[in-house]
C-alpha positions as CSV (number, residue, x, y, z in Angstrom):
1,X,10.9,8.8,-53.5
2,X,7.3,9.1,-53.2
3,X,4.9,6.3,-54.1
4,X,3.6,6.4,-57.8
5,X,0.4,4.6,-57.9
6,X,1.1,1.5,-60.5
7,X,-1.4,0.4,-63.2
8,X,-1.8,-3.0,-64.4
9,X,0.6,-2.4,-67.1
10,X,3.6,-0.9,-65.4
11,X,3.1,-4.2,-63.0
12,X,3.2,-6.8,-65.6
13,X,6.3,-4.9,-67.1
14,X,8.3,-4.8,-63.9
15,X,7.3,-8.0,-63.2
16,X,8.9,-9.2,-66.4
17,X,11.9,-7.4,-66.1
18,X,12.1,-9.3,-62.9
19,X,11.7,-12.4,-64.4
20,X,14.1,-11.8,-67.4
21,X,17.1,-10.2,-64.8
22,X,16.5,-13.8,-63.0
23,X,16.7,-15.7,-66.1
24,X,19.8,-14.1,-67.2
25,X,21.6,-15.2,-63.8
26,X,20.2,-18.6,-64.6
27,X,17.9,-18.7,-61.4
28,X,14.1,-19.3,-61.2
29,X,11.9,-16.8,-58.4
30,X,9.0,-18.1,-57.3
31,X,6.5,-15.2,-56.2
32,X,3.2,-15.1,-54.5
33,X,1.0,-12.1,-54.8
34,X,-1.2,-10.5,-52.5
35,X,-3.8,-8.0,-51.4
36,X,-4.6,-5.1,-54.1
37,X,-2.4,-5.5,-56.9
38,X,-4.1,-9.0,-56.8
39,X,-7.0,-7.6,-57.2
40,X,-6.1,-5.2,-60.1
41,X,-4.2,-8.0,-62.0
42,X,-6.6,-10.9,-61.2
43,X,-9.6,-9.3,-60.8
44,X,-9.6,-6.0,-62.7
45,X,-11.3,-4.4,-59.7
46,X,-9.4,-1.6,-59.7
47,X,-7.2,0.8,-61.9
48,X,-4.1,1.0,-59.8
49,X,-2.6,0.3,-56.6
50,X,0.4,1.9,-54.7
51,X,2.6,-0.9,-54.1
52,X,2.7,-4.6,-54.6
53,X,2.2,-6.9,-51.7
54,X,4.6,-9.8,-53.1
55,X,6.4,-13.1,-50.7
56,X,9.5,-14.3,-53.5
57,X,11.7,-16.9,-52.9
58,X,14.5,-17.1,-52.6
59,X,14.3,-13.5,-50.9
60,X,17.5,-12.8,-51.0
61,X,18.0,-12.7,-54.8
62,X,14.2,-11.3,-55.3
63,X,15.0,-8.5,-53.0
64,X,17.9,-7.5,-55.6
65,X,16.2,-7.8,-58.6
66,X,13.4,-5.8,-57.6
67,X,15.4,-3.1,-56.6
68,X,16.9,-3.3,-59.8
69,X,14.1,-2.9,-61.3
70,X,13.0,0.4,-59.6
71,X,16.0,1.8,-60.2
72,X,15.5,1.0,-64.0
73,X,12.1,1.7,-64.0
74,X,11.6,4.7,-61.5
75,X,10.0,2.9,-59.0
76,X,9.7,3.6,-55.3
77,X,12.5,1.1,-53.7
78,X,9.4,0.0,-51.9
79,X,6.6,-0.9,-55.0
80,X,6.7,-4.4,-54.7
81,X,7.5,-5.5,-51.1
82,X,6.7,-8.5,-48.4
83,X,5.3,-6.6,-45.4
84,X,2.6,-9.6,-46.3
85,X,4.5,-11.6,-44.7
86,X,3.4,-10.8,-41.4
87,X,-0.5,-11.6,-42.3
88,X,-0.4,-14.5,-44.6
89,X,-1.9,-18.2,-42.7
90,X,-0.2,-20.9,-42.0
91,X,-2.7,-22.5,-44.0
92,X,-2.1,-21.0,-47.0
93,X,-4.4,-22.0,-50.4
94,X,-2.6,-21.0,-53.5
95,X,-2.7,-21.2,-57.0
96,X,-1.3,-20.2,-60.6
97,X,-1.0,-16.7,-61.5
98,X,-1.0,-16.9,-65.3
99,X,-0.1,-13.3,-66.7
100,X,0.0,-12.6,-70.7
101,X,2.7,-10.4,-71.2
102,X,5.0,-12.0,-68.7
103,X,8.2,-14.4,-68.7
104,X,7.8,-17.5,-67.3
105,X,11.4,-17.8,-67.8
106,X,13.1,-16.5,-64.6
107,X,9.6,-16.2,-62.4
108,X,6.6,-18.6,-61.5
109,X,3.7,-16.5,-60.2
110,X,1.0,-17.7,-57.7
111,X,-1.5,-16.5,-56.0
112,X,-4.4,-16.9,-53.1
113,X,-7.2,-18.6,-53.9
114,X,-9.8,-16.3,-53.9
115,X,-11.3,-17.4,-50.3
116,X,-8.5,-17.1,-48.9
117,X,-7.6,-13.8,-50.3
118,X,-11.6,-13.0,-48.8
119,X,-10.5,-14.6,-45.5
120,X,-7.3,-12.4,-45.4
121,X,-9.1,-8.9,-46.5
122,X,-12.0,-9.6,-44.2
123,X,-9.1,-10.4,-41.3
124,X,-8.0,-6.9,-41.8
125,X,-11.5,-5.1,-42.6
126,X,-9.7,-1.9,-43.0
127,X,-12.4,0.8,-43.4
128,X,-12.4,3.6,-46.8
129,X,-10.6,6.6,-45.9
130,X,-10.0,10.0,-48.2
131,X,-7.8,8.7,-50.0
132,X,-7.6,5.5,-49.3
133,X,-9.7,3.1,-50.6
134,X,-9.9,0.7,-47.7
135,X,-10.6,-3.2,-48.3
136,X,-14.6,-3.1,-48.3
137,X,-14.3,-2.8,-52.4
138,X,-12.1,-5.8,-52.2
139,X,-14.2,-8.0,-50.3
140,X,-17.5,-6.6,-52.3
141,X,-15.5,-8.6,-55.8
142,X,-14.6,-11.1,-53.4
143,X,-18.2,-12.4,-52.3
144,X,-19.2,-12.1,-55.9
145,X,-16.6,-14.2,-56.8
146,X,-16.7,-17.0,-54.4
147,X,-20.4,-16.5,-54.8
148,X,-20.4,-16.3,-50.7
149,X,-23.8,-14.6,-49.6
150,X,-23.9,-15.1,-45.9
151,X,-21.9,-13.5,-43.0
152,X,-21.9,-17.2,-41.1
153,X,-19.9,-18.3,-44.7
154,X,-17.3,-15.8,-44.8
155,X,-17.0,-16.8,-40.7
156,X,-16.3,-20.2,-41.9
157,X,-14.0,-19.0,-44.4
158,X,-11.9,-16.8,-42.3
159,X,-11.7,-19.8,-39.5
160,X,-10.8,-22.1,-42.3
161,X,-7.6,-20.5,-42.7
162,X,-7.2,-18.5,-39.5
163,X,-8.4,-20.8,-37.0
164,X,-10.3,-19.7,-33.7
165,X,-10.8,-16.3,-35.6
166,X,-14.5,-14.5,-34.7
167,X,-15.3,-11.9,-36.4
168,X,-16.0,-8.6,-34.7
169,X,-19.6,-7.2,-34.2
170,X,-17.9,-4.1,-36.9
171,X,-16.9,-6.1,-39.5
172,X,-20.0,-8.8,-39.5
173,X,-21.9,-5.4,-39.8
174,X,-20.1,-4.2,-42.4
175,X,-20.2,-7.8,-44.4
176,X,-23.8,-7.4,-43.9
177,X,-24.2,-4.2,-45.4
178,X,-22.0,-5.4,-48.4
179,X,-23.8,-8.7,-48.5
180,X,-27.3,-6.7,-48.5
181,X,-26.1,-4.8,-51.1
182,X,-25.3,-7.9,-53.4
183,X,-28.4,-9.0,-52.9
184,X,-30.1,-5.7,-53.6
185,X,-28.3,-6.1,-57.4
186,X,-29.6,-9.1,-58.5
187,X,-33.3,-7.8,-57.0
C-alpha cells in the first residue's frame, strides 16, 4: 500500500486506538516520538507527514498493535515505524508528550526535548527536494524555539548529545543562512 500522508488528526486517532487495543490486553506501551510527526504534533509546523518515526516498548506488543491499527484504519503497514532507532543518542533528553484527544490508558507518550530533536535534525541536515520537504523547515522552528541564534550554539548542541560530532562546512552554511534569516524577521 502506498504511503497516505497523515494529518495531525488521523495521528492522534491511531495513536489512541493504540493505546485503547493496549489497555484492553491490560498492558501499558511506552512510546517516544520523533522527527516530523513531532513536529506536526508538537510544533504545528507542518500539516502532515508520511509516516511516524516512533521507538515503543515493549516492541514486540507495540509492533502488533500498530499493525492492527493500520489494518483498521487503512494505514500503510509502515505509518508509524522505528527506523529511528538507528539515529537516536545514547544520550537521549526526553520528555512528556501530552496529547488531548488521547488515552493515557494503554500508552505514555514522550518525546525529545527540543534541542535534542535540533541536534538530531541538524545531524541529518537532509536538504528540500521536489517533493520532499527536507529538514531545513524543521530546524528553522527549532532555533526559534530553543531561541538558539548562533552556528557555534547549535555545534554545542549537536556535541552535547552526539559527542566528537563537527559539523560540516554544508550544514554550518546552511544554519547560517537559516540563522540569518531569523534575524532578518525580527529586523
Amino acid at each position: 500500500m502506498p504511503l497516505k500522508k497523515l494529518t495531525k488528526k488521523e495521528i492522534l486517532a491511531a495513536l489512541n486506538r493504540i493505546s485503547e487495543l493496549a489497555a484492553e490486553e491490560g498492558v501499558r506501551l511506552e512510546m517516544t516520538i520523533y522527527g516530523g510527526a513531532l513536529m506536526l504534533l508538537a510544533y504545528d509546523a507542518r500539516d502532515v507527514t508520511m509516516d511516524v518515526d516512533a521507538i515503543i516498548h515493549p516492541p514486540e506488543i507495540g509492533r502488533r498493535l500498530v499493525a492492527k491499527v493500520a489494518a483498521e484504519r487503512g494505514l500503510s503497514e509502515d505509518w508509524l515505524n522505528d527506523h529511528v532507532r538507528l539515529f537516536v543518542s545514547a544520550k537521549e533528553a526526553k520528555n512528556d508528550l501530552p496529547l488531548r484527544n488521547v488515552s493515557r490508558t494503554g500508552l505514555h507518550i514522550t518525546r525529545p526535548t527540543a534541542k535534542y530533536l535540533l541536534a538530531m535534525k541538524v545531524m541529518a541536515s537532509r536538504k528540500p527536494l521536489p517533493g520532499y520537504a527536507g529538514d531545513y523547515a524543521d530546524i528553522e522552528t527549532l532555533l526559534r524555539v530553543t531561541k538558539i541564534r548562533a552556528v557555534n550554539e547549535v555545534q554545542t548542541v549537536v556535541g552535547s548529545f552526539f559527542p566528537d560530532t563537527v559539523l560540516p562546512d554544508t550544514t554550518r552554511l546552511a544554519l547560517t543562512e537559516i540563522i540569518e534569516k531569523l534575524a532578518h524577521e525580527k529586523a
